[in-house]
N, C-alpha and C positions, 0 to 999 in steps of 0.2 A: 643313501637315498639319491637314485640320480634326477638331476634337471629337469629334466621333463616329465617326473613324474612330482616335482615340486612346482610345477607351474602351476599343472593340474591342479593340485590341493589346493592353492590359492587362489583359482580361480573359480572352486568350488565354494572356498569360504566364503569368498566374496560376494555368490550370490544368493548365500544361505542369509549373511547378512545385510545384505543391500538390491533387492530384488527390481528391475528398472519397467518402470510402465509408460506407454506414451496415451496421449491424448490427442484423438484426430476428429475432424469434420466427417461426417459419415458418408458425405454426399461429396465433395471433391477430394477427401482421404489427406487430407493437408491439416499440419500441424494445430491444435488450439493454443495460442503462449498462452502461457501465467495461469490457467487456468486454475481454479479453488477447487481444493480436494480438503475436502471436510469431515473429521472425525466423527459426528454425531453428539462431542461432550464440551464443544468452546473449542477445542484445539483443533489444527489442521497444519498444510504447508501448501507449497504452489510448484506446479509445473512450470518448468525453466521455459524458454523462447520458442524450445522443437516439441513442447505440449508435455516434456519426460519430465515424470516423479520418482522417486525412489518410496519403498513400503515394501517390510518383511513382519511377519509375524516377530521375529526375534526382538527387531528394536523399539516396534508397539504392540507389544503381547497382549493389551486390554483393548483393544480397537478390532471389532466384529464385522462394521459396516463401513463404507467407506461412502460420500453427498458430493460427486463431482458437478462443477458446475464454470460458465463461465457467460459472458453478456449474450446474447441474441441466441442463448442455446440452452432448451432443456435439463433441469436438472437432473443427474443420473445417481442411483442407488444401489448399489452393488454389494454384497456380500463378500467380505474379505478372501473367501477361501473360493470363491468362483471367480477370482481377479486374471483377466487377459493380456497378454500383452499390449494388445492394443483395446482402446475401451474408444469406444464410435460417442460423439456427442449429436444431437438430431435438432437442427436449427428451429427457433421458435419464430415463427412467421409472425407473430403480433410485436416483436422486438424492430424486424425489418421494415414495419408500414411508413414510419418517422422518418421526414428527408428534408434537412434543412438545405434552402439555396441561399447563398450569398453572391455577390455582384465581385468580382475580380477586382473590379476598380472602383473604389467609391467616390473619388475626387483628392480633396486634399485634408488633411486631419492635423490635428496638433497634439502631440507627448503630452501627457499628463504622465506622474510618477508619485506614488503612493510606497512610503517608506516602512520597510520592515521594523522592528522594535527587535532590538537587539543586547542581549548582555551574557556575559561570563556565567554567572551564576550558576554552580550545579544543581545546586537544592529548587533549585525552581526553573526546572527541566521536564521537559515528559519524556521519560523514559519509551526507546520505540521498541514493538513488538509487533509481529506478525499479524498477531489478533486482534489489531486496535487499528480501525482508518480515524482519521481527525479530517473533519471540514471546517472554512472558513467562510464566512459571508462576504460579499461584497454588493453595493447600490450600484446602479446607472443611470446615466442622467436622461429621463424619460422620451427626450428628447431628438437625441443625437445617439448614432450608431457606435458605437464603443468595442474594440477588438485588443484582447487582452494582447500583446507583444512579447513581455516580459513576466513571471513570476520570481520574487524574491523571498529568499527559505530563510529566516533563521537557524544559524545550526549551532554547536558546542562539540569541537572536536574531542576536547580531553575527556576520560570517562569522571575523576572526580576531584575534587580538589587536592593541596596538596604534595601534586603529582610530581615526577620531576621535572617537569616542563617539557619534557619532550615527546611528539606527538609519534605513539603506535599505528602504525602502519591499518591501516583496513580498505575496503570497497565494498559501498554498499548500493542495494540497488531498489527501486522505490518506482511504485506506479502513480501517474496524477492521474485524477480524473474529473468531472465536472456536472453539477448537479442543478437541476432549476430551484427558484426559490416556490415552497410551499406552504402558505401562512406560517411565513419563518421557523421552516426548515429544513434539512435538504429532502427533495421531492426526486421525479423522476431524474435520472441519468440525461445531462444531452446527449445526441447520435454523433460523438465524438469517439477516435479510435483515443484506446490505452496509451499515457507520455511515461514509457521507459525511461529512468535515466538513471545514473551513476555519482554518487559523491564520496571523497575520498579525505583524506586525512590532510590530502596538498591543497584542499578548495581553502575558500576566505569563508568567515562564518557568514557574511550575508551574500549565501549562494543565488546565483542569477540564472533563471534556469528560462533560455530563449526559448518561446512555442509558437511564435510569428505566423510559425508555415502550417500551422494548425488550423490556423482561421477559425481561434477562437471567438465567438461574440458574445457579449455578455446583455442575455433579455433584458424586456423592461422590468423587469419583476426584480431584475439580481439574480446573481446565480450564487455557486459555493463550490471554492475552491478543496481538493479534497487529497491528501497528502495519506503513503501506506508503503509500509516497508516490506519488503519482500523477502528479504536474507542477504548474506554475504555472495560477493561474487569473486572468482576466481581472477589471476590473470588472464584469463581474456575477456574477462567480463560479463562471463555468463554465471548464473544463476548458482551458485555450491548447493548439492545435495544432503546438509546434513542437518542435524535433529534440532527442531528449535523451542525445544523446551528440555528441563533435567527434572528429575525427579530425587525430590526430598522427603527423606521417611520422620515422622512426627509421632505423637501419642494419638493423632488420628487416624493413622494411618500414612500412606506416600501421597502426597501432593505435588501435580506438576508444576514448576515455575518457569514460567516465558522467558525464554531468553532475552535480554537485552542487545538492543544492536547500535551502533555509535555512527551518524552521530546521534548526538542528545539534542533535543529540539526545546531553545526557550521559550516559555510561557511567560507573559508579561502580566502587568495593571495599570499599562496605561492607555489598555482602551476603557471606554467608558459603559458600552453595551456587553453582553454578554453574544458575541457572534462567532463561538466557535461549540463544537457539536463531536462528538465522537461515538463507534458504536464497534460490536464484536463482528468482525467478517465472518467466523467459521459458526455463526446460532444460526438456525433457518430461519428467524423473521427477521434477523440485523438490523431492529431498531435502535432509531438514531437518537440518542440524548442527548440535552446543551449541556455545556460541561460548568454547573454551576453547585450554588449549596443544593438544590435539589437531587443533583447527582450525585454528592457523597458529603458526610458532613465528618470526614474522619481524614478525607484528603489535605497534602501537605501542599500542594498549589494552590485548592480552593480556599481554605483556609486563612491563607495568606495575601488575597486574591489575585492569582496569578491564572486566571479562568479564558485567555486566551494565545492562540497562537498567532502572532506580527508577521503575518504573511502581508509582504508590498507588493504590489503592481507597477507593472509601465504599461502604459494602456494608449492606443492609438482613439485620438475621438477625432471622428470626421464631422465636416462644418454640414451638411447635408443633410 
């Protein structure tokens, strides 16, 4: 077999099982990042930064339809086996009306710092997965203009106890976003863009994740902090195309299990409210649950009460 005709075959297999699709704006033909691509059944994955997913019939044999979707743009429905290379998204003009102004300068402000809750403890972690955003609430003092600076992440590098102490290598990469408060719970999206960011095996478990230059502000109402994994990322940092769930065969049949991605995010008890909420990204209605004994009475966090995530703040308040 010569060289070049071994390329070929490998570049044939490769796209029999790894077929690449991009996601573009229809109107200036420029990339949509992250965009949600949605199986129809709970599961999905996300287009990387340049709007590209990967999707072969071979690696999701049971997936017919494909719910591309992403903020300010139409949901798109497509049929597995009429898939394009390129798939056009058609901006939803009722996303664009919302424009918040803020003043460059508001005078002079004083740090306030609001401490994460942090521990070791695997068993009283939330396991992250693609499928699952977590929100967090936060008040504002009615008063005075409040702009968040800093978010602080609890994280849990190791995967479980045990271990040999020594931390495996990974990069993972995670969208924040931010929500109004609605008779407590999270409501509309603010018109704030997507905070990509990167955490790895080398950070500290109480990760400091600067958004200064976001201008973020936190309404009078509160708003809700909102943490969501995206997958593994390569050495450069981009987004790895591969499968994020496995499938286990049972007397029920195969069920798929979400993959786990690290780090591990601790759940505490010692807040006193119950202000943190989590829901499915890939269902069409992605309603939001507070994560308490209502939500599951079989959970080993709730249970134990372990019913929120110690996300801290640094928050600028201006005297104004």
């Amino acid at each position: 077999m010569n060289k070049a005709f071994l390329i070929l075959l490998l570049v044939l297999i490769q796209n029999i099982h790894s077929q690449r699709y991009t996601v573009l704006d229809s109107i200036k033909k420029s990339p949509v990042s992250y965009a949600t691509i949605s199986f129809g059944n709970g599961n999905g994955l996300f287009a990387d930064a340049d709007g590209v997913f990967e999707f072969s019939e071979k690696r999701y044999a049971d997936i017919d339809s494909l719910f591309i979707s992403a903020l300010g743009y139409k949901e798109f429905a497509i049929d597995t086996k009429k898939l394009s290379k390129k798939i056009l998204l058609t901006r939803e003009i009722a996303e664009l009306q919302e424009v918040i102004v803020t003043a460059e300068n508001l005078g002079k402000y004083k740090t306030k710092k609001k401490n994460a809750k942090i521990h070791n403890d695997y068993f009283k972690c939330w396991l992250p997965t693609v499928e699952s955003e977590i929100a967090v609430f936060f008040p504002r003092d009615p008063l005075k203009s409040t702009k968040i600076a800093s978010v602080f992440l609890p994280v849990k590098m190791e995967s479980s106890r045990g271990s040999s102490g020594k931390k495996q290598a990974f990069s993972t990469l995670f969208k924040m976003q931010f929500y109004r408060n609605y008779k407590g719970t999270p409501g509309k999206r603010l018109p704030s863009e997507d905070i990509i960011f990167n955490i790895t095996n080398k950070d500290k478990s109480n990760f400091e994740l600067d958004i200064s230059e976001y201008k973020v502000f936190i309404p009078k109402e509160g708003l809700f902090v909102s943490l969501q994994v995206l997958g593994y990322a390569d050495k450069e940092g981009k987004l790895q195309h591969t499968k994020k769930y496995h499938e286990v065969e049972t007397n029920k049949g195969i069920i798929k299990i979400s993959t786990t991605f690290r780090p591990l995010l601790p759940f505490t008890d010692k807040i006193a409210d119950n202000i943190t909420f989590t829901r499915r990204v890939f269902f069409k209605n992605r309603t939001w649950q507070r994560f308490d004994k209502k939500y599951s009475d079989t959970n080993n966090l709730i249970k134990t009460n372990h019913m929120n995530y110690g996300i801290g703040l640094k928050t600028h308040v201006y005297e104004k």
